[in-house]
VOLUMSE-203634 format. One line per 8 residues: number of its first residue (from 1); their letters; for each residue x, y, z of N, C-alpha, C, O, CB. Coordinates in steps of 0.2 Angstrom, whole numbers, plus 5000, padded with zeros to 4 digits. Glycine has a CB too. Example, Ala and Ser with C-alpha at 12.3 -4.5 7.8 and 13.67 -1.06 7.14 Angstrom:
1) AS) 5066/4972/5039/5062/4978/5039/5066/4984/5039/5071/4983/5042/5057/4978/5045; 5064/4989/5035/5068/4995/5036/5064/5000/5039/5067/5006/5040/5070/4997/5029
//
This chain:
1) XXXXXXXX) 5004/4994/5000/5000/5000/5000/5004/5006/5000/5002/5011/4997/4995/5000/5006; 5010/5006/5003/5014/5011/5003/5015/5013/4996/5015/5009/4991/5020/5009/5006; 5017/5020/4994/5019/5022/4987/5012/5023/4983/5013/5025/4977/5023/5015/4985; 5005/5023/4986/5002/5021/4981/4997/5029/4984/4998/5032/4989/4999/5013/4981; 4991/5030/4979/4986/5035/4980/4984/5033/4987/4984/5036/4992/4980/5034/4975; 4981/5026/4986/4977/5023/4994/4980/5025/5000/4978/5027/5006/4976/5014/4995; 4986/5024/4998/4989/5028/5006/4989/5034/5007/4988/5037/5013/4997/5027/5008; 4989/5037/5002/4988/5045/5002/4980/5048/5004/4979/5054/5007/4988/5047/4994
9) XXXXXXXX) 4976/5043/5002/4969/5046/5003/4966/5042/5009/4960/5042/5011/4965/5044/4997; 4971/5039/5012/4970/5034/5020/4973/5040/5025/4970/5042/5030/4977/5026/5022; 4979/5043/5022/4982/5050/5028/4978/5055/5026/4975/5056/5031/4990/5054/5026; 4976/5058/5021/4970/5062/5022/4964/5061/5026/4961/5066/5030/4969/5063/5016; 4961/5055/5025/4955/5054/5029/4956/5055/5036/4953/5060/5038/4953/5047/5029; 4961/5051/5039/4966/5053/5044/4965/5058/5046/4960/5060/5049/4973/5053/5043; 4969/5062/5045/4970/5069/5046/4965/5073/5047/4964/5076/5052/4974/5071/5041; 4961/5075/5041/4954/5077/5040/4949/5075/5046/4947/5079/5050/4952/5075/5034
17) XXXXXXXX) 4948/5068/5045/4944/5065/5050/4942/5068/5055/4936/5068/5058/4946/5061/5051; 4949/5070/5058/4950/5071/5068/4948/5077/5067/4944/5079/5071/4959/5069/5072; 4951/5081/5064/4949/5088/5062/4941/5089/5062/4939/5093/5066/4951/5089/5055; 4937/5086/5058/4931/5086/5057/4927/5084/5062/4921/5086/5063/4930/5085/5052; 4929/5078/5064/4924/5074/5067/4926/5075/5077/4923/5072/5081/4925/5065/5064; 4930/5078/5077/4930/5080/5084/4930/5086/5088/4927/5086/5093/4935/5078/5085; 4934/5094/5084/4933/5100/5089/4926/5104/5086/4925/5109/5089/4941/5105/5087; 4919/5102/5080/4916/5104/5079/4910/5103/5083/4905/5106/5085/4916/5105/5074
25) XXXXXXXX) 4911/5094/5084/4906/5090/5086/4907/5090/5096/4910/5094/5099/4908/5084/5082; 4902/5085/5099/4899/5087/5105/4904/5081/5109/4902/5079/5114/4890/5087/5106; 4911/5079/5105/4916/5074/5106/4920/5079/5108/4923/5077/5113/4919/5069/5101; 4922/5086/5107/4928/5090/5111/4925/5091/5119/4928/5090/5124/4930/5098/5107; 4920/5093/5119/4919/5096/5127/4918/5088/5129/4920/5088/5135/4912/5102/5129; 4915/5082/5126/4915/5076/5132/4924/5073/5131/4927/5070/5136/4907/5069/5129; 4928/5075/5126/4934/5073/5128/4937/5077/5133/4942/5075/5136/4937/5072/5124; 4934/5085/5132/4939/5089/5139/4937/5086/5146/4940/5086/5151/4938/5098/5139
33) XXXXXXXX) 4929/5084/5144/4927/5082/5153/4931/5076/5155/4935/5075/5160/4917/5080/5156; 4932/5072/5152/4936/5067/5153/4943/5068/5152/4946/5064/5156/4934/5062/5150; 4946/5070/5150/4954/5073/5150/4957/5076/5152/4962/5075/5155/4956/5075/5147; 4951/5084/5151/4954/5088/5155/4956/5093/5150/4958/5091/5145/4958/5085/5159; 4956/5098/5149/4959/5103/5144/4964/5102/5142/4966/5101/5136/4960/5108/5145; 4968/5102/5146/4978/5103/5144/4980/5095/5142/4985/5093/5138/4986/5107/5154; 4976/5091/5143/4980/5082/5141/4973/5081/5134/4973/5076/5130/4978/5073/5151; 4968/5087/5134/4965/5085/5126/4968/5089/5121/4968/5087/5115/4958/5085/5124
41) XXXXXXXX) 4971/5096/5124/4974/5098/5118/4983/5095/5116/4985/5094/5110/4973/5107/5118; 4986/5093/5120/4992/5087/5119/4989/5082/5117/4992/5080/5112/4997/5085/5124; 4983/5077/5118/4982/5072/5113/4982/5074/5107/4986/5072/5102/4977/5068/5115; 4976/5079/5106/4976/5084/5098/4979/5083/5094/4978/5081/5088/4977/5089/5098; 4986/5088/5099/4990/5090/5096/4996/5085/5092/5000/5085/5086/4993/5095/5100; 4996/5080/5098/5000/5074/5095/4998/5070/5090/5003/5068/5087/5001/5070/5098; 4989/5068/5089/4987/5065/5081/4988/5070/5077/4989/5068/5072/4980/5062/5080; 4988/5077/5078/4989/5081/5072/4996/5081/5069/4996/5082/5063/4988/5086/5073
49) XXXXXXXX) 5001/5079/5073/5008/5078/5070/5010/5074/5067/5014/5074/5063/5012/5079/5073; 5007/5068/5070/5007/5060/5069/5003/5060/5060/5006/5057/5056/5001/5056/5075; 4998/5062/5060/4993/5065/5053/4997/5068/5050/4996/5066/5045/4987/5070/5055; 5001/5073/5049/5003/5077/5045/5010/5075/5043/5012/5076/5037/5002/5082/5048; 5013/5072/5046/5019/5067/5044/5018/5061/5039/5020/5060/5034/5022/5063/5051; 5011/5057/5043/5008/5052/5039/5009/5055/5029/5011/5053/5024/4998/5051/5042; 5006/5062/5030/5003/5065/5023/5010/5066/5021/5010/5064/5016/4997/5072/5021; 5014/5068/5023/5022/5071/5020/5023/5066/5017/5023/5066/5011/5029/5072/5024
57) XXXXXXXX) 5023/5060/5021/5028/5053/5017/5023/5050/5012/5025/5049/5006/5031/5045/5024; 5015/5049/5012/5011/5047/5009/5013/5050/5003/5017/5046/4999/5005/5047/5010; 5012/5055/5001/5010/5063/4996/5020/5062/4993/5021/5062/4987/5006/5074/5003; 5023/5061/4997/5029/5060/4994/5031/5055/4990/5035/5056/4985/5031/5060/4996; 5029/5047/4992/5029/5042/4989/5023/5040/4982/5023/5035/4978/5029/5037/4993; 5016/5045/4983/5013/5046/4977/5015/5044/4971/5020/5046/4969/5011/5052/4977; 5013/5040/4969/5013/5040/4960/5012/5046/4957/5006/5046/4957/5009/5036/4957; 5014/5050/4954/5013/5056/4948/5009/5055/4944/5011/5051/4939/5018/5059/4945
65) XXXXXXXX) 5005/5058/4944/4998/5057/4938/4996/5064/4937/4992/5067/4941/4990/5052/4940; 4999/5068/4931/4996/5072/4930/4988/5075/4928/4984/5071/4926/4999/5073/4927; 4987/5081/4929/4980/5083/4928/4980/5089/4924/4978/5088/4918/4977/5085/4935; 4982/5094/4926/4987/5100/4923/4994/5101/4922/4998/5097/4923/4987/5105/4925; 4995/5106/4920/5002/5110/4917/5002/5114/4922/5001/5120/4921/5002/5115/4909; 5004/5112/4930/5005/5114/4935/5013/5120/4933/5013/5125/4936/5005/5106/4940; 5018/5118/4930/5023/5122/4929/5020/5130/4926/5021/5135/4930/5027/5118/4923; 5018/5130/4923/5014/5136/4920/5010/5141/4926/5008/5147/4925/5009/5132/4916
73) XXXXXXXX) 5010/5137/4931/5005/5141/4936/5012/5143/4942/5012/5147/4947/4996/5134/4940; 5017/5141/4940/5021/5141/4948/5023/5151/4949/5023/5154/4954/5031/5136/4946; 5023/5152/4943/5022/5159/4943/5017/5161/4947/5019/5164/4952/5022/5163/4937; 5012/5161/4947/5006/5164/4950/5007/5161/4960/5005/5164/4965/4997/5159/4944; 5011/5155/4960/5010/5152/4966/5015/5156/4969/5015/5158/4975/5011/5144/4967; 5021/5158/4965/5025/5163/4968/5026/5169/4971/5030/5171/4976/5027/5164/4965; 5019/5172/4967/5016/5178/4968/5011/5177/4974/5011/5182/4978/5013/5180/4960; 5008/5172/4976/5004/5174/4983/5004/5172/4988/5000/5173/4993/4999/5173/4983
81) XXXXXXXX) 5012/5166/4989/5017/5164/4994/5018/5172/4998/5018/5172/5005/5025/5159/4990; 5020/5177/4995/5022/5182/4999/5018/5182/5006/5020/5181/5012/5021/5189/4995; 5010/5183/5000/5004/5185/5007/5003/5179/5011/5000/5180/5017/4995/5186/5004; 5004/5173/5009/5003/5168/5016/5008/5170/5021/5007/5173/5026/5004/5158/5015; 5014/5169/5018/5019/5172/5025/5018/5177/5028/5015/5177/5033/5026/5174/5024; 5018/5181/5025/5015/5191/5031/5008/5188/5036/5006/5189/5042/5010/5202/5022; 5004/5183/5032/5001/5183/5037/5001/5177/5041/4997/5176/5046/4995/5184/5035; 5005/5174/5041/5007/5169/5043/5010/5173/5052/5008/5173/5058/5012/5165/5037
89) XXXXXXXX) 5016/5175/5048/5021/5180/5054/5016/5183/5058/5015/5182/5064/5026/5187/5049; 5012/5189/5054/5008/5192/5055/5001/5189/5062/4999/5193/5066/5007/5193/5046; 4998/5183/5062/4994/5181/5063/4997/5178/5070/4993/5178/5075/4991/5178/5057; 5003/5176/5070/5007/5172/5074/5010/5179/5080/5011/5177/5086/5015/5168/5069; 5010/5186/5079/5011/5188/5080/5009/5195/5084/5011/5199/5088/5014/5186/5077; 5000/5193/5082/4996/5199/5084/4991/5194/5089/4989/5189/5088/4991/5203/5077; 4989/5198/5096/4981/5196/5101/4976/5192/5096/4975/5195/5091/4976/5206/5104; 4974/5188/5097/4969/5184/5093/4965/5180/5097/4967/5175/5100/4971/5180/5086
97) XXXXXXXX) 4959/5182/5098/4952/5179/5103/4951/5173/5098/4948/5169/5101/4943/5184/5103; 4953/5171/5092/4951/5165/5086/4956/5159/5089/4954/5153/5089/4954/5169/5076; 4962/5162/5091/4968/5158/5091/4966/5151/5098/4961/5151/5102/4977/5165/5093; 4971/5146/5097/4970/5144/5100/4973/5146/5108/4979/5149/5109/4971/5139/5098; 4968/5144/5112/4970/5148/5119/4970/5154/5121/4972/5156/5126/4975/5147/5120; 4966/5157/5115/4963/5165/5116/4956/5166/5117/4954/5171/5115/4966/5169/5111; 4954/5161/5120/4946/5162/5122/4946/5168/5126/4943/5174/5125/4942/5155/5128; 4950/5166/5131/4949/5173/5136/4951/5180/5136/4951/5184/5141/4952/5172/5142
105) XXXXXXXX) 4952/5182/5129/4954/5188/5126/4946/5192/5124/4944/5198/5123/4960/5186/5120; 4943/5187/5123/4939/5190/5117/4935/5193/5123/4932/5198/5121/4934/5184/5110; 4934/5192/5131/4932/5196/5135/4935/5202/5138/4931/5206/5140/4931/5192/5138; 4942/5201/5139/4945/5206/5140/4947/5213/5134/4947/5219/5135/4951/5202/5142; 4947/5209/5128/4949/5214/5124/4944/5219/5121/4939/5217/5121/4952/5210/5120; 4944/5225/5118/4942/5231/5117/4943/5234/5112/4943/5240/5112/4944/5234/5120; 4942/5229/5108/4943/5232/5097/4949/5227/5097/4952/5225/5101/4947/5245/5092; 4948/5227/5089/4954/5222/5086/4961/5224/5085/4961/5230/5084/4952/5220/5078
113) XXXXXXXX) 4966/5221/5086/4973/5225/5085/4975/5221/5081/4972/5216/5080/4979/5227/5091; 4980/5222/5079/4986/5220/5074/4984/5217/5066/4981/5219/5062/4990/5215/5077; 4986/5210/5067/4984/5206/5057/4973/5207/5060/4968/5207/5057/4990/5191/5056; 4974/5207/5064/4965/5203/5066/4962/5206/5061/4959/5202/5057/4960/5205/5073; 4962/5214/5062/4958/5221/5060/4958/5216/5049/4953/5215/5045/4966/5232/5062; 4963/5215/5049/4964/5212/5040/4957/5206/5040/4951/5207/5037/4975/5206/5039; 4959/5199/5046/4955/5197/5047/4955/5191/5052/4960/5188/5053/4952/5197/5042; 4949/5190/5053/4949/5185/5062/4955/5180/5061/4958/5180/5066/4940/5178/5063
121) XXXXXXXX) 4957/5177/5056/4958/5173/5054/4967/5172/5050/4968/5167/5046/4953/5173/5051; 4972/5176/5053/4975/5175/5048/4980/5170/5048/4982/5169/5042/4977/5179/5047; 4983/5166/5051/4986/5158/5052/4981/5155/5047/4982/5157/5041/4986/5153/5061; 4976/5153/5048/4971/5149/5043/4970/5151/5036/4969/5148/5031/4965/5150/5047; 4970/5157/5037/4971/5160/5028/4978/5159/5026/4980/5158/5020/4970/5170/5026; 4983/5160/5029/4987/5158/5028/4989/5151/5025/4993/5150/5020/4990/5160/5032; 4987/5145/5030/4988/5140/5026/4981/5139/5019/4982/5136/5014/4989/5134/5031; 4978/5140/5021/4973/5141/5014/4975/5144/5008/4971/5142/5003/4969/5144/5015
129) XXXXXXXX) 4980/5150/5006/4983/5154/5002/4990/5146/4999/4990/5143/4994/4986/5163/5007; 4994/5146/5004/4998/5140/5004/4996/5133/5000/4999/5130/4995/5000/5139/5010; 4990/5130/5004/4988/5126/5000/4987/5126/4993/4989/5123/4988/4983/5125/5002; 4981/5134/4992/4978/5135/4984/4985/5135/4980/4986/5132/4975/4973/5145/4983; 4990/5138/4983/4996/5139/4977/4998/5135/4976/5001/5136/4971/5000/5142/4977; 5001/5127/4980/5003/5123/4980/4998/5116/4976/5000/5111/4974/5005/5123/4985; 4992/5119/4976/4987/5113/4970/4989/5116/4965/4990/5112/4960/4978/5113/4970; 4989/5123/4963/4989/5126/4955/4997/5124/4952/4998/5123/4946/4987/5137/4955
137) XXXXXXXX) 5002/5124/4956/5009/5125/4955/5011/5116/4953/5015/5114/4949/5014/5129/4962; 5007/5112/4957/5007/5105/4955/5006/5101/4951/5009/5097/4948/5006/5103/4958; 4997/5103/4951/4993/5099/4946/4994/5091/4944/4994/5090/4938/4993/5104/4939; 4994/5087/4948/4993/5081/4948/4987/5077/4953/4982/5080/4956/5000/5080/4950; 4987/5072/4954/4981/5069/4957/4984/5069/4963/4981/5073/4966/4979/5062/4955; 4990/5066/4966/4990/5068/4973/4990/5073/4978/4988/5073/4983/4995/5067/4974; 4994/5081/4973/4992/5087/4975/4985/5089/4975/4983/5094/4979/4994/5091/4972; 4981/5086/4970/4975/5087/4971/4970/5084/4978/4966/5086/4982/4972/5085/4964
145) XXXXXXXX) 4973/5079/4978/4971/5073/4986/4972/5077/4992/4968/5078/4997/4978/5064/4988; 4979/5079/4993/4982/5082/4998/4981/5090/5000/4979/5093/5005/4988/5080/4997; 4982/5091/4996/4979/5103/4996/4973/5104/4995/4970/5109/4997/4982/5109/4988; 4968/5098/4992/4961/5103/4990/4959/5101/4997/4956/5106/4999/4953/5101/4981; 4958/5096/5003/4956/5096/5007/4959/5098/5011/4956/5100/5016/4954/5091/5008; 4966/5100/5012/4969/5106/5017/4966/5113/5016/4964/5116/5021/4978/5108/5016; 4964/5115/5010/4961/5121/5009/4957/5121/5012/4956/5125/5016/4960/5123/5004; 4952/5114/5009/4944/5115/5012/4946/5116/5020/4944/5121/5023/4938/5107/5010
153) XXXXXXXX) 4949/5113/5024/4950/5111/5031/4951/5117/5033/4948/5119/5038/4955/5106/5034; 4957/5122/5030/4959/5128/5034/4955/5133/5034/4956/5137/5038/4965/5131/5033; 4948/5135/5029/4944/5137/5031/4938/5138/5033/4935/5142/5035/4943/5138/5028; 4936/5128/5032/4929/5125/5038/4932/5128/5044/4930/5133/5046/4927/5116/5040; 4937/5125/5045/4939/5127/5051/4937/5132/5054/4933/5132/5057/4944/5128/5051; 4942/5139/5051/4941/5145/5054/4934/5148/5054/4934/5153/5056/4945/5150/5052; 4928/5145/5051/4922/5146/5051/4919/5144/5059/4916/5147/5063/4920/5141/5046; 4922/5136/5060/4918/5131/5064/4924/5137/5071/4921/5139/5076/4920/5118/5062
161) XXXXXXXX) 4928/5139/5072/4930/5144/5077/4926/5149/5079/4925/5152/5084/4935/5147/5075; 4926/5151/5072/4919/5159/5073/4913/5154/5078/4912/5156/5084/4913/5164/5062; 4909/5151/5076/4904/5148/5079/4906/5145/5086/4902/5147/5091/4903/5143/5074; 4911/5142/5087/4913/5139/5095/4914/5147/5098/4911/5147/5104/4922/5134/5096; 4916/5152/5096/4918/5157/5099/4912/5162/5100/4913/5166/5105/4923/5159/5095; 4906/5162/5097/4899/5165/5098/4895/5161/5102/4889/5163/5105/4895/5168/5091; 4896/5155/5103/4894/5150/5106/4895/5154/5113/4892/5157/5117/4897/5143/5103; 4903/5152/5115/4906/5152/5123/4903/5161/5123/4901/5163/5129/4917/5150/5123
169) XXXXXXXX) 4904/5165/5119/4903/5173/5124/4900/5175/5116/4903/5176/5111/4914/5180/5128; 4892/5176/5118/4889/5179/5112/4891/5188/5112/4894/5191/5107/4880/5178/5113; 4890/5189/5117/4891/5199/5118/4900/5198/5116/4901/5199/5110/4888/5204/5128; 4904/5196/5119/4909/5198/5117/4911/5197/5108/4915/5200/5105/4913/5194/5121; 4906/5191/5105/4907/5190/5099/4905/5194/5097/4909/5198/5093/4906/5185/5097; 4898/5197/5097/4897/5203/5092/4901/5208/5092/4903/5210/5087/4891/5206/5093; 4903/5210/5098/4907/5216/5096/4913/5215/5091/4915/5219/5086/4911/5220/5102; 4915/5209/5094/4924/5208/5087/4920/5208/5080/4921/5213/5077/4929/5197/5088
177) XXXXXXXX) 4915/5202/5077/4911/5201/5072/4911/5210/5069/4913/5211/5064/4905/5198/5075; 4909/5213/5073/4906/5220/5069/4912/5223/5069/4911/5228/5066/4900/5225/5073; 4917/5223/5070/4922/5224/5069/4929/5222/5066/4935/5225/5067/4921/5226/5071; 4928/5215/5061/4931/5212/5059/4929/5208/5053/4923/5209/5052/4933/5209/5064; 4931/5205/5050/4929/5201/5044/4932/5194/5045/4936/5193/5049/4931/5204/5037; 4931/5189/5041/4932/5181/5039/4936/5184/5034/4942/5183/5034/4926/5176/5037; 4934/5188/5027/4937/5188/5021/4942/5193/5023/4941/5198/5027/4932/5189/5014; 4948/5193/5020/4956/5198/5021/4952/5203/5019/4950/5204/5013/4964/5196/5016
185) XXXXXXXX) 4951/5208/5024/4951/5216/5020/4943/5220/5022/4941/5226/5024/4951/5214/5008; 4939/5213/5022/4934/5213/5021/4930/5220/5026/4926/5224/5023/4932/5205/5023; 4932/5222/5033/4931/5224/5036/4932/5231/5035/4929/5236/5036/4933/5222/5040; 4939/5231/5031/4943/5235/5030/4940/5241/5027/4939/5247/5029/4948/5233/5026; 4937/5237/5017/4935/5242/5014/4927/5242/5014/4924/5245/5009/4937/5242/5009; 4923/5239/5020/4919/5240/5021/4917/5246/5025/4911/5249/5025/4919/5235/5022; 4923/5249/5028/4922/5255/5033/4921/5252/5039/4922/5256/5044/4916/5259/5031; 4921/5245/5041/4920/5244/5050/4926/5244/5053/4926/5243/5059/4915/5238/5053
193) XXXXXXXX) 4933/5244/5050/4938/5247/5054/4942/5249/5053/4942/5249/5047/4940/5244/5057; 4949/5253/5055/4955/5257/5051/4960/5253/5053/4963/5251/5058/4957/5266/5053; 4962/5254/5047/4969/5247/5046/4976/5253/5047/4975/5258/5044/4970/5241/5035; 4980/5252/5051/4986/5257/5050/4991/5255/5050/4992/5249/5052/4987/5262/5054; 4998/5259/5047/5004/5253/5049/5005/5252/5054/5006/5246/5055/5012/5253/5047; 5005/5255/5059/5008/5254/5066/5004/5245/5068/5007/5240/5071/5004/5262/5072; 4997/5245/5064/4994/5238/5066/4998/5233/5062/5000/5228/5065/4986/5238/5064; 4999/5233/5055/5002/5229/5051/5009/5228/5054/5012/5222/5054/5002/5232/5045
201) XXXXXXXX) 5011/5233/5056/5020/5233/5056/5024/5231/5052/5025/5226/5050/5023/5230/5060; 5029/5237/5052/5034/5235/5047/5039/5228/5048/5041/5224/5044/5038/5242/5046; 5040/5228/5053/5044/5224/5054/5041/5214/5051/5044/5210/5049/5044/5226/5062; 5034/5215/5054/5029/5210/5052/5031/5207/5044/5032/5202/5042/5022/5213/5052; 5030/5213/5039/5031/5214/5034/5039/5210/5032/5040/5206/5028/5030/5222/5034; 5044/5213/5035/5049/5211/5034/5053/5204/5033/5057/5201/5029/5051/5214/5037; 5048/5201/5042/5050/5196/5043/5047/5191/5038/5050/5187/5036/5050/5194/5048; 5040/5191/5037/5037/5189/5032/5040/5189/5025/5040/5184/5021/5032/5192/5033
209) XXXXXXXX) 5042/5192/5024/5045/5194/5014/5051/5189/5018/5051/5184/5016/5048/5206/5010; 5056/5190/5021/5062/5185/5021/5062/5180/5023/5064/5175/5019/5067/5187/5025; 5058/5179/5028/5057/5171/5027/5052/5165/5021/5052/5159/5020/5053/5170/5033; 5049/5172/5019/5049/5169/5009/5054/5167/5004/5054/5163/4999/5046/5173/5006; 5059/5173/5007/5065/5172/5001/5068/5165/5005/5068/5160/5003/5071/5179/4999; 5071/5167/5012/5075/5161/5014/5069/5154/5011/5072/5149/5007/5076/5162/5024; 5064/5153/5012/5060/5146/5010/5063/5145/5000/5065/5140/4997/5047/5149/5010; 5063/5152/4999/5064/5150/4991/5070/5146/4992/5069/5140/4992/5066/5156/4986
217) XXXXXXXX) 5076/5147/4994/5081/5143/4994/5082/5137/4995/5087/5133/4993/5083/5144/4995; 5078/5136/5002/5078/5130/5006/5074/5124/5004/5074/5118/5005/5075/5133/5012; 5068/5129/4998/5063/5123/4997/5065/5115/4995/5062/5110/4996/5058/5126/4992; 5073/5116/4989/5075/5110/4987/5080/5105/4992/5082/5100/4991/5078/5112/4980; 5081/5109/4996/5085/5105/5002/5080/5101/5008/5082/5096/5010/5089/5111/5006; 5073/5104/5011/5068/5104/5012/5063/5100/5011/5061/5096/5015/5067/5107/5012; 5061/5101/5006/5058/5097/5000/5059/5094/4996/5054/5090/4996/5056/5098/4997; 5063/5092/4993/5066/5090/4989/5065/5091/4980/5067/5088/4975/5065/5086/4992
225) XXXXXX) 5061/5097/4980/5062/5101/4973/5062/5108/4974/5061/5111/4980/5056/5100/4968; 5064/5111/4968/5064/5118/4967/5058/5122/4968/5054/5121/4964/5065/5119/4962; 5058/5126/4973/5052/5132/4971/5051/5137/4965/5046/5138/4962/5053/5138/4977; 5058/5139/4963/5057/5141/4958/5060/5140/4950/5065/5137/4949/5058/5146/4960; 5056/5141/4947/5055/5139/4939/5062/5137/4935/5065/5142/4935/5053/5145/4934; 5064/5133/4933/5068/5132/4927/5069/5133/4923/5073/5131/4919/5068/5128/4925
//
């Protein structure tokens, strides 16, 4: 089975699975009463790594079966790697009531700061931007197995968060809600909040753009192909 699609689409199931079938459903709070918080988010955290290793090695021993002219698109994946990192950095780096372990913010806190104001969400767009570019830059069956259901997941996701989060503190949710968006920007040029650099930060910016270029280089040592074009 090794080497083949089926194992590919066994680690996805995997992966996905626990994702889906556990932090939306009415199995996370009966596994925190029985666990306990801090020993269900390390179990979590440990099938998630266990899961996501599974997909490295599966998706690597894949057989290649083309779909598209995935070469043709690497430009375009080039071009929107910038924006997953800034918000990647960016998201990692700003107060977020969304984040894990930031329940208790969304009560304390008093308007959105930093990447938020862009949107609730940005780790999660970020691997969603990463995924989309890495199905278009691939275009084969396995990339197609492995990224279109990370995509889908990094956005159910930050959906099924907004929801757990209006759920636990309705009044605290509305206020962030009205002053924040799901889609990047959304808030922005809608008029319900003012984006400034001081929020973005230059620095954000910076480390973000370098840790893209450093990835460029790294990617064929790392991965084991080129990021960029031939």
């Amino acid at each position: 089975m090794i080497g083949t699609t089926t194992s590919l689409v066994a680690a996805v199931v995997f992966f996905v699975g626990i994702h889906l079938l556990v932090p939306p459903t009415r199995l996370r709070p009966l596994l925190i009463g029985w666990l306990g918080e801090g020993p269900y988010r390390g179990l979590f955290g440990l099938l998630s790594v266990l899961g996501l290793a599974w997909l490295g090695f599966a998706y690597g021993a894949a057989p290649v079966e083309p779909l598209w002219d995935g070469a043709g698109l690497r430009h375009l994946a080039l071009v929107i790697m910038p924006f997953a990192w800034i918000l990647l950095v960016g998201g990692l780096t700003s107060p977020n009531p969304t984040a894990v372990g930031g329940e208790g913010s969304l009560a304390r806190d008093r308007g959105p700061r930093g990447f938020i104001k862009i949107t609730r969400h940005p780790v999660m767009w970020a691997f969603a931007l990463w995924a989309f570019s890495h199905l278009l830059a691939n275009g084969d069956v396995a990339s197609l197995l492995l990224f279109g259901p990370l995509l889908f997941l990094a956005l159910f996701g930050a959906r099924m968060i907004d929801r757990r989060r209006q759920q636990a503190n309705p009044e605290g949710w509305a206020e962030l809600r009205a002053q924040t968006s799901f889609l990047p920007l959304g808030a922005v040029l809608s008029g319900r909040t003012r984006l400034t650099l001081r929020d973005v930060g230059l620095w954000r910016l910076a480390l973000g753009l370098g840790l893209y270029v450093l990835f460029l280089f790294l990617h064929p040592i790392v991965i084991g192909v080129p990021a960029l074009p031939g």
